[in-house]
C-alpha positions in Angstrom: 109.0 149.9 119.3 107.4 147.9 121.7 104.3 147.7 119.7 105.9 146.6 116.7 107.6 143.8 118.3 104.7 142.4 119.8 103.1 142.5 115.9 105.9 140.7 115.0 106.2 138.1 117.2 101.9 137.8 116.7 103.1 137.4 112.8 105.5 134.5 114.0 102.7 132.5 115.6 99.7 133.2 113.7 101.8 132.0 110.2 100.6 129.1 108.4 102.9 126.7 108.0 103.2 124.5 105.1 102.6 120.5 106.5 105.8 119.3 104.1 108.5 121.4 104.5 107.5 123.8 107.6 107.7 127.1 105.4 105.4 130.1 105.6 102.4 129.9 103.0 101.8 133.1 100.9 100.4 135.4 102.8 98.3 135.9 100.0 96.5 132.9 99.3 97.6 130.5 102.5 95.4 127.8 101.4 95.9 128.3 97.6 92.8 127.4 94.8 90.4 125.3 96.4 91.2 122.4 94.8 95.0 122.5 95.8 96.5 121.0 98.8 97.8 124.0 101.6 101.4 123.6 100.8 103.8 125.9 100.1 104.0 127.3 95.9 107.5 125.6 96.2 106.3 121.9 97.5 103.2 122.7 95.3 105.6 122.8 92.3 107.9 119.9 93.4 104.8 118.1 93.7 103.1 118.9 90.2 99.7 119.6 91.4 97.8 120.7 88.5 95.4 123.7 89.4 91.9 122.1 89.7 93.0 118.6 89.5 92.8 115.8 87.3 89.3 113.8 85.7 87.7 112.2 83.3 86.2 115.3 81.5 90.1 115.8 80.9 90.9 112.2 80.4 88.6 109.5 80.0 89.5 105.7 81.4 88.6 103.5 78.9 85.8 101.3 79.6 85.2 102.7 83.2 81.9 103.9 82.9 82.1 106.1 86.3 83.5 109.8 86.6 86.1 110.3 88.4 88.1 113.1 90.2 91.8 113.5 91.5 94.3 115.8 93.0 97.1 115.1 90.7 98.7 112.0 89.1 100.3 109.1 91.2 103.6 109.8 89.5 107.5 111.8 91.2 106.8 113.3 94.1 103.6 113.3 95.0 103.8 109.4 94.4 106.5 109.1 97.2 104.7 111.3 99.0 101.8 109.2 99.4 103.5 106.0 99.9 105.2 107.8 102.7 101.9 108.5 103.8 101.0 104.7 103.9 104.0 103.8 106.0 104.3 107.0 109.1 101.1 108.8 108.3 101.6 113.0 109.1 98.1 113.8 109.9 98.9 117.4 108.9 99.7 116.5 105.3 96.7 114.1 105.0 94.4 116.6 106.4 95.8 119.3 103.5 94.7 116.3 101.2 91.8 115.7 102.6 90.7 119.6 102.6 91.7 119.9 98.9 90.0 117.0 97.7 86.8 117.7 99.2 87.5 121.7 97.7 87.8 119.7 94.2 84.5 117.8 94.6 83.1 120.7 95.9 84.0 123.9 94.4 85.8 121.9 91.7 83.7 119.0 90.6 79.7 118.8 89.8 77.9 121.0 92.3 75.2 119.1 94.1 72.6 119.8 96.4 73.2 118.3 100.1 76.0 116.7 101.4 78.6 115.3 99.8 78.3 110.9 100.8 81.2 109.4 100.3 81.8 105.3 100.1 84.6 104.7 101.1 85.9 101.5 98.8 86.9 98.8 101.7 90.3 96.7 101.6 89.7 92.3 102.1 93.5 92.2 103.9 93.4 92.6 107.6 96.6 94.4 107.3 95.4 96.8 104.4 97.0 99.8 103.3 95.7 102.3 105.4 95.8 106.0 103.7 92.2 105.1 101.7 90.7 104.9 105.6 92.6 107.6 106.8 91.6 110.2 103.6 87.6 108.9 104.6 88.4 110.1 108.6 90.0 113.1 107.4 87.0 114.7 104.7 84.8 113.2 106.9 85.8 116.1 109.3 84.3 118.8 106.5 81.0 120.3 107.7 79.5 118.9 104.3 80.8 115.6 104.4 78.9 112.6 105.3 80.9 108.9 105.1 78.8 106.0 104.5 80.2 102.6 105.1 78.0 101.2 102.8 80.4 98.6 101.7 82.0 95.2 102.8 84.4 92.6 101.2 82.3 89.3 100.5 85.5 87.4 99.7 89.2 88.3 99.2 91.1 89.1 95.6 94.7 88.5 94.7 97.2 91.0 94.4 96.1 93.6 91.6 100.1 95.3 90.8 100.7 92.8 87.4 97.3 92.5 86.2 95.8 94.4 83.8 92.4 95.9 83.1 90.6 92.2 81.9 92.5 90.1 84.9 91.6 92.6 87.4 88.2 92.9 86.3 87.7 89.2 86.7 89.7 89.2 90.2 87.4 91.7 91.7 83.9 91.0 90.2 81.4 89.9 93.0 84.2 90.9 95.8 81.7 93.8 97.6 78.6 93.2 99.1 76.4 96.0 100.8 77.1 96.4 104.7 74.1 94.3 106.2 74.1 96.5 109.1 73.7 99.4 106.7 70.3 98.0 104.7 67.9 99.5 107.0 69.6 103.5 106.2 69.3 103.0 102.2 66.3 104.5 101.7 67.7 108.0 103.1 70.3 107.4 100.4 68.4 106.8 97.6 67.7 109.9 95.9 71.3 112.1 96.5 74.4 110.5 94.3 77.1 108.8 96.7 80.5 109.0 95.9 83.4 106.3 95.9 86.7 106.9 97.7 89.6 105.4 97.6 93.6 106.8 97.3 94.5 105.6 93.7 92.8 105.0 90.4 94.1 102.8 88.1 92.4 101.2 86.0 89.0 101.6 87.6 88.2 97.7 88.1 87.7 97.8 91.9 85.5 101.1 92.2 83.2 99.4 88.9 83.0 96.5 91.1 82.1 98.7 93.8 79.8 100.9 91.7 77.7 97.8 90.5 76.6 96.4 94.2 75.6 100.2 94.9 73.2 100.3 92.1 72.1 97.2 92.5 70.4 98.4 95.5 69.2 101.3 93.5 71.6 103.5 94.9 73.3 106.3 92.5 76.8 106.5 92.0 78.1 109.9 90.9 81.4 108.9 90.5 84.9 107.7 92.2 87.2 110.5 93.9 90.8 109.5 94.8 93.9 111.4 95.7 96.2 110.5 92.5 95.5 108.8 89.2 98.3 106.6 87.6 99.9 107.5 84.4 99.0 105.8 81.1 99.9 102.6 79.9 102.6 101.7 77.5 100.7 99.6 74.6 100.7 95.9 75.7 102.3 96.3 79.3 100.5 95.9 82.4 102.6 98.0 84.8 102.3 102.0 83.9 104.6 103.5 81.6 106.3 107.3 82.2 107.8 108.2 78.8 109.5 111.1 79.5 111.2 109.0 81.8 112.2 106.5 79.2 113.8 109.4 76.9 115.2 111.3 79.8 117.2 108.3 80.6 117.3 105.6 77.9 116.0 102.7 80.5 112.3 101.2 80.9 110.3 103.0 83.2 108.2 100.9 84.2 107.0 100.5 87.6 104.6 97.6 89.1 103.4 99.8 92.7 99.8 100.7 92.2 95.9 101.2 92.9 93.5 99.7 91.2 
């Protein structure tokens, strides 16, 4: 008797917990596929993470000549999730991001030789949103993660929320210059592909902007990863569009909160 209480109350505090709701993970698979943040199946459903994740091999960005990888789309839940994330980080949910993102790349994404650099994609407003510096901190934590502050504003842009592709384009080229302090490390860089990061991909103008100062110092870009990818556009709208919305409930569903 005694022995089985003492395995029970060793089951209470060796459970995982899930970061979002406090529940027990599956005993089974605690951590889930690879690519899937350690949440429980219930806030993995509320949260419609797709298993594996979302990219370009399963939907190209027009005219954004990069790859690019996700955990989900920046749409529901997971959308509120992350702007809750912006406002009272929980470094328990971001780290569950930040595992299952750097599973995606990984186990997930293109397999590489090395580590796995990532660039993160730097902010011109002093008070920037910070999640995209936060995700860097967090994968940075992986054994086979290296960050590389390769980047720096060189001058600021305008809001990006009610542009579309062409204005934002045009707002953000010549906006990143390379680090001067990081010139002297390039040439350990030069032969593995680095990776962009940043928390949402819209319509891919700031990571091209990004990407082109990179290669112009004959650096190779493999590609952008991000935690969530907006929806599709409605034709002729700048803001993204969620049809099933619209149908579900008659009314525009348009919303103007988004990455670049």
């Amino acid at each position: 008797m005694l022995l089985q209480l003492l395995q029970g109350a060793l089951a209470l505090i060796s459970d995982s917990r899930c970061p979002l709701c406090g529940g027990v993970l599956e005993a089974s698979s605690p951590l889930g596929p690879r690519a899937t943040p350690a949440f429980c199946a219930g806030c993995r459903t509320e949260l419609a993470l797709p298993a594996g994740g979302l990219s370009a091999e399963g939907e190209e960005l027009p005219g954004l000549p990069l790859s690019w990888w996700a955990l989900a789309a920046y749409d529901g839940a997971f959308r509120r999730l992350l702007l809750r994330q912006r406002q009272a980080p929980a470094p328990a949910v971001l780290a569950a991001l930040a595992a299952a993102l750097v599973g995606l790349l990984l186990g997930e994404g293109p397999r590489r030789p090395g580590p796995l650099l990532l660039v993160p994609i730097p902010s011109w407003k002093r008070r920037a949103n910070p999640l995209a510096a936060q995700l860097g901190q967090a994968m940075a934590r992986h054994p086979a993660v290296t960050l590389l502050p390769l980047l720096e504003r060189s001058r600021p842009t305008v809001g990006q929320h009610h542009l579309g592709r062409a204005l934002r384009l045009r707002n953000q080229c010549g906006s990143f210059r390379l680090a001067p302090a990081q010139r002297a490390a390039l040439s350990r860089w030069r032969r593995q592909p680095l990776w962009l990061l940043d928390d949402i991909l819209t319509t891919g103008a700031t990571a091209q902007a990004a990407a082109q100062v990179l290669e112009g110092e004959g650096l190779a870009v493999g590609g952008l990863a991000c935690l969530a990818r907006t929806p599709g556009r409605r034709p002729g709208s700048v803001v993204p569009y969620y049809p099933e919305v619209a149908q579900a409930t008659g009314r525009d569903s348009s919303v103007g909160r988004a990455g670049d």
